[in-house]
N, C-alpha and C positions, 0 to 999 in steps of 0.2 A: 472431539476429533471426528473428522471423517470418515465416517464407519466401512469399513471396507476399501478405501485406497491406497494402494500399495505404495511407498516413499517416493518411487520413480514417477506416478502419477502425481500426487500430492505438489512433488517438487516442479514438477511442469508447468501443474495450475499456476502455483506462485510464484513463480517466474516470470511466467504468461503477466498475469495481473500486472506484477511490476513493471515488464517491459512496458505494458499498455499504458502505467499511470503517466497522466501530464505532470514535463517537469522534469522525466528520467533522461538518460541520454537513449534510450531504447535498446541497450546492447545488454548480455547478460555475461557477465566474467565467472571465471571460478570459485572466485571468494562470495559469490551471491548466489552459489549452486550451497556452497557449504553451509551459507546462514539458513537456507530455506531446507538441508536436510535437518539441520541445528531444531529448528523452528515444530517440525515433523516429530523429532524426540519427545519434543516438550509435549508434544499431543494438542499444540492449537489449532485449531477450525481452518480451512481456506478461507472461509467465511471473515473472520475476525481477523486476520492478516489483510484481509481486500480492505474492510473497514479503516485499519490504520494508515492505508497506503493513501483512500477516501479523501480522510481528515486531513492528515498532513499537504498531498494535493489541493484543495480546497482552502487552507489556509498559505500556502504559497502566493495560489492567485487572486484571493481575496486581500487587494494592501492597497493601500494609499497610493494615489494616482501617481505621486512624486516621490515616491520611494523607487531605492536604488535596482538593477532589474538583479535577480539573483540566477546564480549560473546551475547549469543542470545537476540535478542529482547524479552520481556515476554509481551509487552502492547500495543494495539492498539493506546494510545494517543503516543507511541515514534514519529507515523507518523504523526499527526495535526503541528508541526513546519512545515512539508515537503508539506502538503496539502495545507498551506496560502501560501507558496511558488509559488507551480502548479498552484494557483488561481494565481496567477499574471504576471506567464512567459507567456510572447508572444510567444510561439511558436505551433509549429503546431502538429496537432496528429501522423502524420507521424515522429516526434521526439520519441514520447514513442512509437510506433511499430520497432524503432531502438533501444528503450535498452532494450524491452520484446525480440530481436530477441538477442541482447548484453549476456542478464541473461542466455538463452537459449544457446547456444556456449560456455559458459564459464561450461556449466553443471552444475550449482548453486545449489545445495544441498539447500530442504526445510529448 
């Protein structure tokens, strides 16, 4: 957890993050104030919620040239499948500073 942030900060970060990830509709509703105080309970990282937002981002835009276009995220829960995911990949941080650098190159539209 993030040692010292209070819910009301913690929930901000993660919202922030979310609004910003490419892909979302950029708008934050109530039911994605509640996943991300949800999220706070569970005592996860900001850290490792950004990471799952990363991945899932990064795998949206990374698809076949002729593949169909997919419509914006509207929910913060689209990302909780991708998050129990990030909880369990062995891999290292240095992986998701490769696809924040990945999203970044590709010029990924909020």
């Amino acid at each position: 957890m993030d040692a010292g942030l209070s819910q009301e900060e913690y929930v901000r970060q993660v919202l922030e993050a979310y609004r910003k990830t490419p892909g979302t509709m950029g708008t934050v509703r109530r039911a994605d104030r509640t996943v991300a105080a949800q999220l706070f309970q569970r005592g996860l990282s900001v850290q490792v919620i950004e990471n799952a937002l990363v991945l899932a981002a990064t795998r949206r835009l990374i698809r076949p040239p002729d593949a169909q276009p997919l419509g914006a995220i509207r929910s913060l829960a689209y990302f909780l499948p991708v998050l129990e995911e990030v909880l369990k990949l062995p891999v290292s941080p240095e992986y998701f500073d490769y696809l924040r650098r990945k999203l970044a190159s590709c010029g990924a539209p909020r």
